[in-house]
C-alpha positions as CSV (number, residue, x, y, z in Angstrom):
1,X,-127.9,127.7,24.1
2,X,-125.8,128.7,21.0
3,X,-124.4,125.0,19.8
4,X,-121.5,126.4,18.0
5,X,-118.4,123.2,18.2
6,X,-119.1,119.6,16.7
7,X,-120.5,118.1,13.8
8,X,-124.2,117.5,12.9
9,X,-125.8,114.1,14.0
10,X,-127.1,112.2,11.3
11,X,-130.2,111.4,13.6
12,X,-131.6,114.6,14.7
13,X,-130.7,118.5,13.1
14,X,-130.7,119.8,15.9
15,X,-127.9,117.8,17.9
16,X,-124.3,118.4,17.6
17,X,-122.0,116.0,18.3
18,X,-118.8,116.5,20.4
19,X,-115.6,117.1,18.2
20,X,-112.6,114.4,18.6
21,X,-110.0,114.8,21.3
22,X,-106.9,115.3,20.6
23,X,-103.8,115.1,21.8
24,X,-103.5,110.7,22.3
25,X,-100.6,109.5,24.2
26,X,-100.3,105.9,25.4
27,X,-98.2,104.6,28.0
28,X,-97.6,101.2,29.3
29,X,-98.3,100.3,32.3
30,X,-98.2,96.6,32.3
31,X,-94.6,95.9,33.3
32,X,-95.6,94.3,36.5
33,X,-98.2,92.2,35.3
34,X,-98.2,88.9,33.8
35,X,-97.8,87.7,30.7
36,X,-100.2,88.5,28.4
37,X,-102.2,90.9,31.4
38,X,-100.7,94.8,29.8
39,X,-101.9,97.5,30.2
40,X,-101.5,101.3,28.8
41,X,-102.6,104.2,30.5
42,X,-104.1,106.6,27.7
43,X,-104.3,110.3,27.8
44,X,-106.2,112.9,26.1
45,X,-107.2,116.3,25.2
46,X,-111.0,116.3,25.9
47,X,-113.4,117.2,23.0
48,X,-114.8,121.0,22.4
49,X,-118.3,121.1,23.0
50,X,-119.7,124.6,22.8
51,X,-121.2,124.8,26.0
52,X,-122.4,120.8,26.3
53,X,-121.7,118.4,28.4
54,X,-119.5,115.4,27.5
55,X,-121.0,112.0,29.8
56,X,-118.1,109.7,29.1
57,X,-115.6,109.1,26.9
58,X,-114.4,106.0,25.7
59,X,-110.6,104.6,24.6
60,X,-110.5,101.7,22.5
61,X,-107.3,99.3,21.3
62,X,-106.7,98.1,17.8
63,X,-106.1,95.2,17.4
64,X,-108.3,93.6,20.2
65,X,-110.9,96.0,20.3
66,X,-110.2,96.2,24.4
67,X,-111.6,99.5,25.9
68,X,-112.0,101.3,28.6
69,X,-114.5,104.3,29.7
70,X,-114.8,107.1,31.9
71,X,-115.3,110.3,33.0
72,X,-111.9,112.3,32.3
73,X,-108.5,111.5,31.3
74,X,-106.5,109.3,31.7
75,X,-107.8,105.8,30.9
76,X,-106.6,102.7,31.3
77,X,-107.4,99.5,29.0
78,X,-106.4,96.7,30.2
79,X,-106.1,93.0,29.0
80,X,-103.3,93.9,26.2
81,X,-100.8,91.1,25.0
82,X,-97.3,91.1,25.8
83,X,-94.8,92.0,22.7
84,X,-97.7,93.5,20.5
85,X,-97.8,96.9,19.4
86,X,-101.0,98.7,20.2
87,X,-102.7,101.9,18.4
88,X,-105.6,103.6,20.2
89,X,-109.1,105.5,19.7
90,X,-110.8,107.9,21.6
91,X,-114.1,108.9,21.5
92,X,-116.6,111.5,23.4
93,X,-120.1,110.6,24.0
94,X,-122.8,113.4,25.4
């Protein structure tokens, strides 16, 4: 198979890995939960892999560092704080 999307892995030559997803949008969720119990809801664009197979992908908060993983968008991370503004990460793993 012709590995044409990605980037190369620093671990092997022969192994691309996926490109980012694009296309983030976060929204919150957590209006019925207690205090300090949010979540968002986290959707995304999935990665080009040139014929691969993505396994999971993963969202991750900043700050906290609280993620969430899955198969396919969306995601939802839970655990957030009340009144704190959250930025999230996405990442592709195959």
């Amino acid at each position: 198979m012709a590995k044409r999307f990605g980037r190369k892995s620093s671990a092997q030559d022969n192994f691309l890995e996926p490109l980012n997803v694009t296309g983030l949008t976060a929204t919150d969720v957590g209006t019925s939960r207690a205090y300090n119990n949010g979540a968002a809801s986290v959707s995304f664009t999935p990665a080009a892999t040139g014929g691969g197979s993505i396994t999971s992908y993963t969202v991750t908060s900043s700050p906290g560092s609280f993620t969430s993983s899955g198969a396919s968008s969306p995601l939802t991370v839970t655990g957030l704080s009340s009144a704190t503004a959250y930025t999230f990460t996405a990442t592709a793993t195959n």
